[in-house]
KOLTIMAR-176966 format. One record per residue (C-alpha): residue in three letters; x, y negated, z negated. Coordinates in steps of 0.02 Angstrom, whole numbers, plus 50000, padded with zeros to 5 digits. Each point is the difference from the previous one (the first is absolute). Layout:
<atoms>
ALAXYZ...
</atoms>
This chain:
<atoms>
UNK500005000050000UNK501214987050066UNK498954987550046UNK498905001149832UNK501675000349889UNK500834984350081UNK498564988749997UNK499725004849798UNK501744995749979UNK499874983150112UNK498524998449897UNK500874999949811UNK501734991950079UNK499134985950002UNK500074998149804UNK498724986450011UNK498615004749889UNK500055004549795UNK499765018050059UNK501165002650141UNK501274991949863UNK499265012149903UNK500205016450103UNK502034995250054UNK500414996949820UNK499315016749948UNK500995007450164UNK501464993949938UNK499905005349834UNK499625020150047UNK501445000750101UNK499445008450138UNK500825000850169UNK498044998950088UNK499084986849983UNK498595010050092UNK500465013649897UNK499604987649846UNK498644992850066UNK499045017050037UNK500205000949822UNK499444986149947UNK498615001550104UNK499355015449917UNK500254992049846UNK498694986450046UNK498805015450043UNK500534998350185UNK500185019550019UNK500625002050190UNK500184992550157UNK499965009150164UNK499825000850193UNK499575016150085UNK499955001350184UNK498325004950088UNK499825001350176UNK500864995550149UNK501634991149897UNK498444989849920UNK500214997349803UNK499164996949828UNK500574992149867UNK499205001249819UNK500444997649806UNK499115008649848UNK499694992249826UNK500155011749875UNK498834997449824UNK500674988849915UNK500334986050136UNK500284982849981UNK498894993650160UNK498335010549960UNK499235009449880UNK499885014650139UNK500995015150044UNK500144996850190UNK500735002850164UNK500064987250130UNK500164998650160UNK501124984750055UNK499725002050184UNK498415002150111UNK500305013550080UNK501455008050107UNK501454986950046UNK501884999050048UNK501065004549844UNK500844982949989UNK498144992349994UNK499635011249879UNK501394996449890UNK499784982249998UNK498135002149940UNK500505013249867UNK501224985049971UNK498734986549989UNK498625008549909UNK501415003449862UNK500574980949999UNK498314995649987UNK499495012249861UNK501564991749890UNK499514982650035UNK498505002249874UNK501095007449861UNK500294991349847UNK501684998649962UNK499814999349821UNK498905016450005UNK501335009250121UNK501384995249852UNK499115006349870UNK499445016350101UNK501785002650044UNK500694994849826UNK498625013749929UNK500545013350121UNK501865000149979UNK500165000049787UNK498975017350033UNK501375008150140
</atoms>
């Protein structure tokens, strides 16, 4: 998922928001060679359980992303669909992409600290 891995780290390089401050300090702090790796992570620590593509037909994709139970964007267990249909991979990247900017836009960064504080004093 080249496509959908760049523009998430274009996305956070940009450091200009509390949270994308947020998300690189934490980054730095674990370590970790992968940022993608780290964010995937941290991802599924926000209840954002996976995010895919699977081809279909014809070199036609789908993307899609599941929120596992106790999610910060809903209060369901869901899998969604970020494309309408069959595309081109690289189209179907970028939506995964979007949908999964879009999704974080509406978090609260002071809830995302506290969930992340909370979940690594029990690891």
């Amino acid at each position: 998922m080249i496509t959908y891995n760049n523009t998430l780290i274009e996305y956070f390089k940009a450091n200009d928001t509390e949270f994308k401050r947020y998300v690189n300090e934490k980054f730095q702090e674990s370590n970790r060679a992968s940022f993608i790796g780290f964010i995937d992570n941290f991802f599924y620590n926000l209840g954002l359980m996976s995010t895919n593509i699977v081809p279909i037909e014809n070199g036609k994709w789908e993307a899609y992303y599941v929120l596992g139970h106790d999610n910060m964007f809903t209060n369901e267990v869901e899998t969604i669909n970020a494309t309408d249909g069959p595309i081109k991979r690289k189209d179907a990247e970028e939506k995964l992409a979007a949908k999964i900017i879009e999704l974080l836009a509406f978090l609260d960064v002071s809830e995302v600290k506290n969930r992340i504080n909370l979940k690594h004093h029990v690891k």
